[in-house]
C-alpha positions as CSV (number, residue, x, y, z in Angstrom):
1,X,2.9,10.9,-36.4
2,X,6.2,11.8,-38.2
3,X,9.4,10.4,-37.0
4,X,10.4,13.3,-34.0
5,X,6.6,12.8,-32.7
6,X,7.4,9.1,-32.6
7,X,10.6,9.6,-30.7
8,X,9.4,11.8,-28.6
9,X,6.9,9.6,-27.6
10,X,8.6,6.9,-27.1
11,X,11.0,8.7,-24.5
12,X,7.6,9.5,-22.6
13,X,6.8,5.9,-22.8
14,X,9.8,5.2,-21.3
15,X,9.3,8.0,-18.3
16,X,6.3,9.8,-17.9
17,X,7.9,12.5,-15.6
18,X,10.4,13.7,-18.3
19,X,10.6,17.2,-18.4
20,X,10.7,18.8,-21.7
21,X,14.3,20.1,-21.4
22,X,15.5,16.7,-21.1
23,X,13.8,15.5,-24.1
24,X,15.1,18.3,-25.6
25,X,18.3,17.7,-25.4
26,X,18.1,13.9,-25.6
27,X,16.2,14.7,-29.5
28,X,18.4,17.4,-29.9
29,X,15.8,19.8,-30.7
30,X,14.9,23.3,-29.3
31,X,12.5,23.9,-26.2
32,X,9.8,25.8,-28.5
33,X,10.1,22.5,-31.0
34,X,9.1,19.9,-28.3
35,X,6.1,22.6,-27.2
36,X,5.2,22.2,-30.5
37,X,5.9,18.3,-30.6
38,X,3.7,17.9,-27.3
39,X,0.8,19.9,-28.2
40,X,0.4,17.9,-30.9
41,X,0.6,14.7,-29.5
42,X,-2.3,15.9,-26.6
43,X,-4.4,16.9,-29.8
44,X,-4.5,13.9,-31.2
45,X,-4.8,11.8,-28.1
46,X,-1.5,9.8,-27.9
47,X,-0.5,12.0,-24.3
48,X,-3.1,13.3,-21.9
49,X,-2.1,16.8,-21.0
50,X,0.8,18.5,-19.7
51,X,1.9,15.4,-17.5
52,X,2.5,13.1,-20.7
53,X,0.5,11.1,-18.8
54,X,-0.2,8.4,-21.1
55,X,-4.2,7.6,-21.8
56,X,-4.1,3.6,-20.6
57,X,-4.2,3.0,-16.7
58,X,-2.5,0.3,-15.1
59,X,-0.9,-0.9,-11.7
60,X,-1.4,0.2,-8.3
61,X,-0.2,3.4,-6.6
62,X,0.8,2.8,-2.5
63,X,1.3,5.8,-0.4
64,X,2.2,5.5,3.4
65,X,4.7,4.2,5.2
66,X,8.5,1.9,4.6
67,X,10.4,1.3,7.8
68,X,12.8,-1.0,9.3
69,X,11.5,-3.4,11.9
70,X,14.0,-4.9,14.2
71,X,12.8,-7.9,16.7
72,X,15.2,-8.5,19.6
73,X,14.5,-11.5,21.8
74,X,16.3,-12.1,24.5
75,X,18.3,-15.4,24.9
76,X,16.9,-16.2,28.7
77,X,15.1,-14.1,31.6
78,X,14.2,-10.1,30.6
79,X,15.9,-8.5,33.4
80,X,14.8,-4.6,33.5
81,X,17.4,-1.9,34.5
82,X,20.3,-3.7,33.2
83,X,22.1,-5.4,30.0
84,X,20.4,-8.2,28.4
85,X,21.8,-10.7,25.7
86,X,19.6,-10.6,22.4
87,X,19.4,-12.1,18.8
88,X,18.9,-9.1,16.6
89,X,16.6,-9.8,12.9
90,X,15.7,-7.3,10.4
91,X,13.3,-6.8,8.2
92,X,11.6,-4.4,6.0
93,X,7.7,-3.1,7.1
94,X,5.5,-0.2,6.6
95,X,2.2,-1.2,5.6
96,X,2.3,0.6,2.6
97,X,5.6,-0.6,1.6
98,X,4.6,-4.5,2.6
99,X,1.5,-4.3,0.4
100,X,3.1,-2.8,-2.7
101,X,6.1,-5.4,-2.6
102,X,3.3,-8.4,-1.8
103,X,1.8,-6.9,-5.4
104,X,4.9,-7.0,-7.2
105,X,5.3,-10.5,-6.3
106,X,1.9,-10.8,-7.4
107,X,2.9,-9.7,-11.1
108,X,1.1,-6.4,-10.6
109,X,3.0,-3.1,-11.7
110,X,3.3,-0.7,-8.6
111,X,4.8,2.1,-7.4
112,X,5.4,3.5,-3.6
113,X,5.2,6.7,-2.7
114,X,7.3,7.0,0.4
115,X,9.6,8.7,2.4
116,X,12.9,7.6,4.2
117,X,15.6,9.0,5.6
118,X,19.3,9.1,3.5
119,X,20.9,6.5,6.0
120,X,22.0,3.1,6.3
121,X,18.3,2.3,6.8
122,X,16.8,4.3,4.0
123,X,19.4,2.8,1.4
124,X,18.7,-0.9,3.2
125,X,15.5,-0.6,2.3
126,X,15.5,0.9,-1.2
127,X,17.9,-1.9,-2.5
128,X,15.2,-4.7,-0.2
129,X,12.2,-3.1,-1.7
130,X,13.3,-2.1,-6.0
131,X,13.5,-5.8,-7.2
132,X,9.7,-5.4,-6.6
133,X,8.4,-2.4,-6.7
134,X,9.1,0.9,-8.8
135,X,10.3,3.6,-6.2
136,X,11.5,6.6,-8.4
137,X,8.4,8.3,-6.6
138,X,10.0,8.1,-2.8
139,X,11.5,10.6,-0.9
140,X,15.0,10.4,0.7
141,X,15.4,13.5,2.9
142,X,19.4,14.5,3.8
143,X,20.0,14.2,7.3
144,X,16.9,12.6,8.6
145,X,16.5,8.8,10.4
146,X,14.7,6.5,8.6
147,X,11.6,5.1,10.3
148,X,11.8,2.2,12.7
149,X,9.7,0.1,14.9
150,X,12.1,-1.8,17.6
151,X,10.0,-4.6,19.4
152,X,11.8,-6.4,22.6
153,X,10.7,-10.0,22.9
154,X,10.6,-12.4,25.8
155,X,12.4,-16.1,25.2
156,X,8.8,-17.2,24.9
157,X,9.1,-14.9,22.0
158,X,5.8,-12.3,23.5
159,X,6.7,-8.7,23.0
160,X,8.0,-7.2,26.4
161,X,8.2,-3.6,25.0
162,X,8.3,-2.0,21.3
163,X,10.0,1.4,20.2
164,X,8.7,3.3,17.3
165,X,10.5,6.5,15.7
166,X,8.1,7.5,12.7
167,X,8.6,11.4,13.0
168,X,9.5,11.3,9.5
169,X,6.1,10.7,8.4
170,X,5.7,13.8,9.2
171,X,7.3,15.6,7.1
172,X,5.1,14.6,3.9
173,X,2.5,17.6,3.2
174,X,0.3,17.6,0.2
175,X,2.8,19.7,-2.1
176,X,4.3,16.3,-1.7
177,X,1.5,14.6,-3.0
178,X,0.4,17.3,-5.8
179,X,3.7,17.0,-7.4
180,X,3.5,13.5,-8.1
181,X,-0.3,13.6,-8.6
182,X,0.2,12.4,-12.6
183,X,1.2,9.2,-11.4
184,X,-1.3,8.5,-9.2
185,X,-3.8,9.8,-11.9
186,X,-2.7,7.3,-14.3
187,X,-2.9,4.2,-12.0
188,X,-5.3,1.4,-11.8
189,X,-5.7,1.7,-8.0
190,X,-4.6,4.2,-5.3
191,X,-3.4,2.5,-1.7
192,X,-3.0,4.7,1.1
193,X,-2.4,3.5,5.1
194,X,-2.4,5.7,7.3
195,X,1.0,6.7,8.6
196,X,1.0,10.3,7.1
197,X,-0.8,13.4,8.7
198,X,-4.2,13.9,8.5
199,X,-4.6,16.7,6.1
200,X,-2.2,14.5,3.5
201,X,-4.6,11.8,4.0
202,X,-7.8,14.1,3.9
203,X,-6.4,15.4,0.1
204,X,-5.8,12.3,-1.3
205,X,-9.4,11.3,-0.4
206,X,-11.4,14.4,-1.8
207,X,-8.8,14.5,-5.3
208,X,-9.4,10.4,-5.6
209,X,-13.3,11.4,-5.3
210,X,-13.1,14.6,-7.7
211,X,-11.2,12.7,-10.1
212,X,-13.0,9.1,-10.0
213,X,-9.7,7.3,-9.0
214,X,-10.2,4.1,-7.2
215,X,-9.0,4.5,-3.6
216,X,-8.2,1.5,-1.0
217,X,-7.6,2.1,2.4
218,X,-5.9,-0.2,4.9
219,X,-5.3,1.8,8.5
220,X,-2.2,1.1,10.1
221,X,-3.3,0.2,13.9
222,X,-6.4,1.7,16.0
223,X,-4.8,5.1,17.2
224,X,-4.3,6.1,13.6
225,X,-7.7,5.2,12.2
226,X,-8.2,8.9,13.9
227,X,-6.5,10.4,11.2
228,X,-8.9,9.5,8.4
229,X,-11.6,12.3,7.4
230,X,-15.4,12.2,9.4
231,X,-16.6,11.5,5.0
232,X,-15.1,8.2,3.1
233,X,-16.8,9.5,0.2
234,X,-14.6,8.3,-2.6
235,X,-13.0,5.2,-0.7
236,X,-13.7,2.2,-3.1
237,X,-12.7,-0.4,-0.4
238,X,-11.7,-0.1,3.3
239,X,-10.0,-2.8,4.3
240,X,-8.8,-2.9,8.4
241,X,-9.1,-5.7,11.4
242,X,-11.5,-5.6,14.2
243,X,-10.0,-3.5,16.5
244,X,-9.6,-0.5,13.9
245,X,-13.5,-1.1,12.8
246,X,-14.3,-0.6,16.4
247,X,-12.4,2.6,16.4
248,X,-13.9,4.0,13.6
249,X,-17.4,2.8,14.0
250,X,-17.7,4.0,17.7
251,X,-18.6,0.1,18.7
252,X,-17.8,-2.9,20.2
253,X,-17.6,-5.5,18.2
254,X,-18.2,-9.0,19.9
255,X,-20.8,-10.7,18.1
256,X,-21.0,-12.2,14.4
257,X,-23.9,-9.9,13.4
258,X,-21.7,-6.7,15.2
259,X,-19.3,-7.1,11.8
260,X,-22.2,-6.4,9.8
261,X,-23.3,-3.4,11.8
262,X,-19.8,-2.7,11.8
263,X,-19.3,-3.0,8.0
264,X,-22.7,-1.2,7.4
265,X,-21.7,1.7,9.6
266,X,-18.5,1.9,7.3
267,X,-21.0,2.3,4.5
268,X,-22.8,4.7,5.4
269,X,-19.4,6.7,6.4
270,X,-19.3,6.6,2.3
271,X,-17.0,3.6,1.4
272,X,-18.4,1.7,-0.8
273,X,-17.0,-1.8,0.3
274,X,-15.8,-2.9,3.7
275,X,-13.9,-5.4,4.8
276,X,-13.7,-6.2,8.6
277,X,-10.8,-9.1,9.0
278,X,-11.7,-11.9,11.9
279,X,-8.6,-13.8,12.9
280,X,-8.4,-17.1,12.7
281,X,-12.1,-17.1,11.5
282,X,-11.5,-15.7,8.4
283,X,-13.4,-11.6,7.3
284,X,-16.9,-10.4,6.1
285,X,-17.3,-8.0,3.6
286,X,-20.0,-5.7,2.8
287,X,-20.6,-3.3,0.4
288,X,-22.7,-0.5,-1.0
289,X,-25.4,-2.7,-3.5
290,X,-26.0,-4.9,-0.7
291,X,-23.5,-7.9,-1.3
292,X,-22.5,-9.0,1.5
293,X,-20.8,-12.3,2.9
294,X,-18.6,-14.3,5.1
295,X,-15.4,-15.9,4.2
296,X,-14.1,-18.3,6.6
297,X,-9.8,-19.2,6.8
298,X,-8.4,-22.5,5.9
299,X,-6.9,-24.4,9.0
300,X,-3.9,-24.3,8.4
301,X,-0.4,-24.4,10.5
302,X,1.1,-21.1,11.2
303,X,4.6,-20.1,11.3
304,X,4.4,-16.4,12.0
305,X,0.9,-13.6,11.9
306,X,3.2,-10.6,11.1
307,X,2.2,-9.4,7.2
308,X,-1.0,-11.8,7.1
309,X,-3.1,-8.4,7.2
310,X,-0.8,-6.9,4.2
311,X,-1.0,-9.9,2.1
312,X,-4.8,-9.7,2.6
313,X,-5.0,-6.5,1.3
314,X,-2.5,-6.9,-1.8
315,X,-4.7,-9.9,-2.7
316,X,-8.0,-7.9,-2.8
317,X,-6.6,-5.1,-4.1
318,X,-4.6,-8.0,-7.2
319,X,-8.3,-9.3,-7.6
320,X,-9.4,-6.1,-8.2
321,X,-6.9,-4.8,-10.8
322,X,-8.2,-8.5,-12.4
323,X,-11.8,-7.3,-12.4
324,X,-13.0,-9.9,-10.1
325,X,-16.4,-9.7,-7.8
326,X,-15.7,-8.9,-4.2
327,X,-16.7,-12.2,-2.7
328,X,-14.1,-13.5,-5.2
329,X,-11.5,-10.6,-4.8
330,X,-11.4,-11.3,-0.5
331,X,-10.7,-15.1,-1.7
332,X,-7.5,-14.3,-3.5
333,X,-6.5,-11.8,-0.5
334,X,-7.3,-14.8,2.1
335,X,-5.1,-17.0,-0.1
336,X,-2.4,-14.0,-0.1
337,X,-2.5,-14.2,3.7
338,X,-2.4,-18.2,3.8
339,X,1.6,-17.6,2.0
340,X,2.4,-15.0,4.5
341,X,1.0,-16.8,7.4
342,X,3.5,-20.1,6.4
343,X,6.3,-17.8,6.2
344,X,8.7,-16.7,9.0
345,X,9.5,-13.4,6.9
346,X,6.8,-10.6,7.0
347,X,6.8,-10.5,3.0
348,X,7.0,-14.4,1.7
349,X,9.3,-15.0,-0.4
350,X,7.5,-17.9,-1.5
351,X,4.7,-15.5,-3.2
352,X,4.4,-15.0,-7.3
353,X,1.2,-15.3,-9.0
354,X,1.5,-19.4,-9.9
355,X,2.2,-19.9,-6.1
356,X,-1.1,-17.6,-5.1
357,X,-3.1,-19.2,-7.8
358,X,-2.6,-22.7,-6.6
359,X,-3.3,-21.2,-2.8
360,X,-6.3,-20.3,-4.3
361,X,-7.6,-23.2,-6.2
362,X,-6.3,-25.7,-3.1
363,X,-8.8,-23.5,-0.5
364,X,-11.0,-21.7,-2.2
């Protein structure tokens, strides 16, 4: 390489989405000169193609959802049709957005592809959510409210009603998607929940399959699990609780050997590794070659279930960027969820990858 190609290429390094008027004028050179610069870079293998993707993958793409949760619990008797006295907390959610900032405390590079409204909310959540994950790749849409899930608790602290505004969801289409398809190309690992539309969700399953990208899926609750195609042909791991296996599978699940059927059922949908999470007795997993297996959860005392399910998933999803078996991979997400379960927040900030490593080694 002579000295422009080098410079060139180290401005891609730096930004992968660079356009080549902007490393134009940063080299000072002409359009037709960085054609020239790029086309020889492709040949000789430094940058794949036009979307200077560069040939090593690494990190983990989520897609779906960041919102705000607010909790208000109410400081004696819920009385309806009037005004009642409440302690207000905040935090950030989405499932997407929980797992990718669970993986950056993890160590593991990632990237959320999101969409949030340009409010207080949306800006909240950006400056929560940056210290952890990369988020050039989100959305902010002018004039639009950020998501929110508002849940109204007793004083016993049980959920008397919850409000949820996610009509902004909706407004992510696979142009959205397509554009930013480089990215995901180049990643490791692709996560998606399942808080966009159906034919978003449908795409990003048939390119993952076309293009040999491996996808993760982690359904947001059981009404949304209909959004995902009849074919998970290309889904590496699905990864959901019981009541979203029963929703997809068409069956009750009561029994130990119903999470097998369950999990087998899954298979033969076309993923080729399910995980059905149990509660307080822990997951099984099955997969494709016939490895299959129980994991059962350390006894442990419990501050707070909210997030346990995202850690879970950010833990497989770490042991599988590491290359580890899947019977090995659910351990680290089971350890993943024992720091979330001891934490009041939804995301602990206790998590890094010494504090999940000696989880692991201390239950597993």
């Amino acid at each position: 390489m002579n000295e422009k190609e080098k410079l060139l290429l180290e401005m891609i390094e730096n930004n992968p989405f660079i356009s080549q008027a902007e490393l134009a004028e940063k080299a000072q050179l002409s359009r037709s000169a960085v054609a020239g610069y790029i086309s020889s870079l492709v040949k000789s293998g430094k940058i794949l193609g036009r979307a200077y993707i560069l040939p090593k993958k690494s990190g983990v793409v989520c897609i779906g959802g960041a919102i705000v949760d607010r909790k208000m619990k109410v400081e004696s008797n819920l009385v309806f049709g009037t005004s009642n006295p409440v302690a207000t907390s905040f935090s950030c959610g989405g499932v997407a957005r929980n797992i990718a900032e669970n993986l950056g405390r993890m160590g593991v590079p990632t990237s959320l592809m999101t969409i949030i409204g340009d409010d207080h909310e949306g800006q909240w959540l950006l400056e929560q959510t940056k210290p952890y994950v990369e988020m050039t790749s989100a959305m902010m849409v002018p004039n639009e409210t950020t998501g929110t899930y508002s849940a109204v608790l007793t004083e016993k602290g049980e959920m008397a009603v919850a409000l949820a505004d996610m009509n902004i969801n909706d407004r992510v289409d696979t142009g959205f998607i397509e554009k930013r398809w480089a990215q995901i190309s180049a990643a490791d690992m692709v996560l998606v929940d399942t808080n966009f539309t159906e034919d978003v969700i449908a795409y990003i399953v048939r390119r993952c399959k076309q293009e040999g990208i491996k996808l993760a899926i982690a359904p947001v609750s059981s009404p949304k699990v209909k959004k995902l195609p009849a074919s998970l042909e290309g889904v590496a791991w699905y990864i959901s609780n019981r009541d979203e296996a029963e929703e997809l599978t068409g069956m009750k699940i009561t029994t130990d050997g119903d999470y097998f059927k369950a999990a087998e059922k899954i298979i033969r949908k076309g993923a080729e590794i399910a995980v059905i999470t149990r509660g307080e007795e822990g997951l099984v997993y099955y997969s494709k070659s016939g490895e299959a297996g129980v994991l059962l959860a350390p006894e442990i005392d419990v501050e707070e279930v909210t997030g346990a399910g995202d850690a879970l998933v950010a833990g497989i999803l770490y042991g599988c960027t590491n290359h580890l078996r899947i019977e090995d991979a659910c351990k680290i997400g089971m350890a993943a969820s024992v720091i979330a379960l001891q934490s009041e927040e939804t995301v602990s900030p206790a998590l890094n990858k010494q504090k999940l490593q000696e989880t692991y080694k201390k239950y597993f």
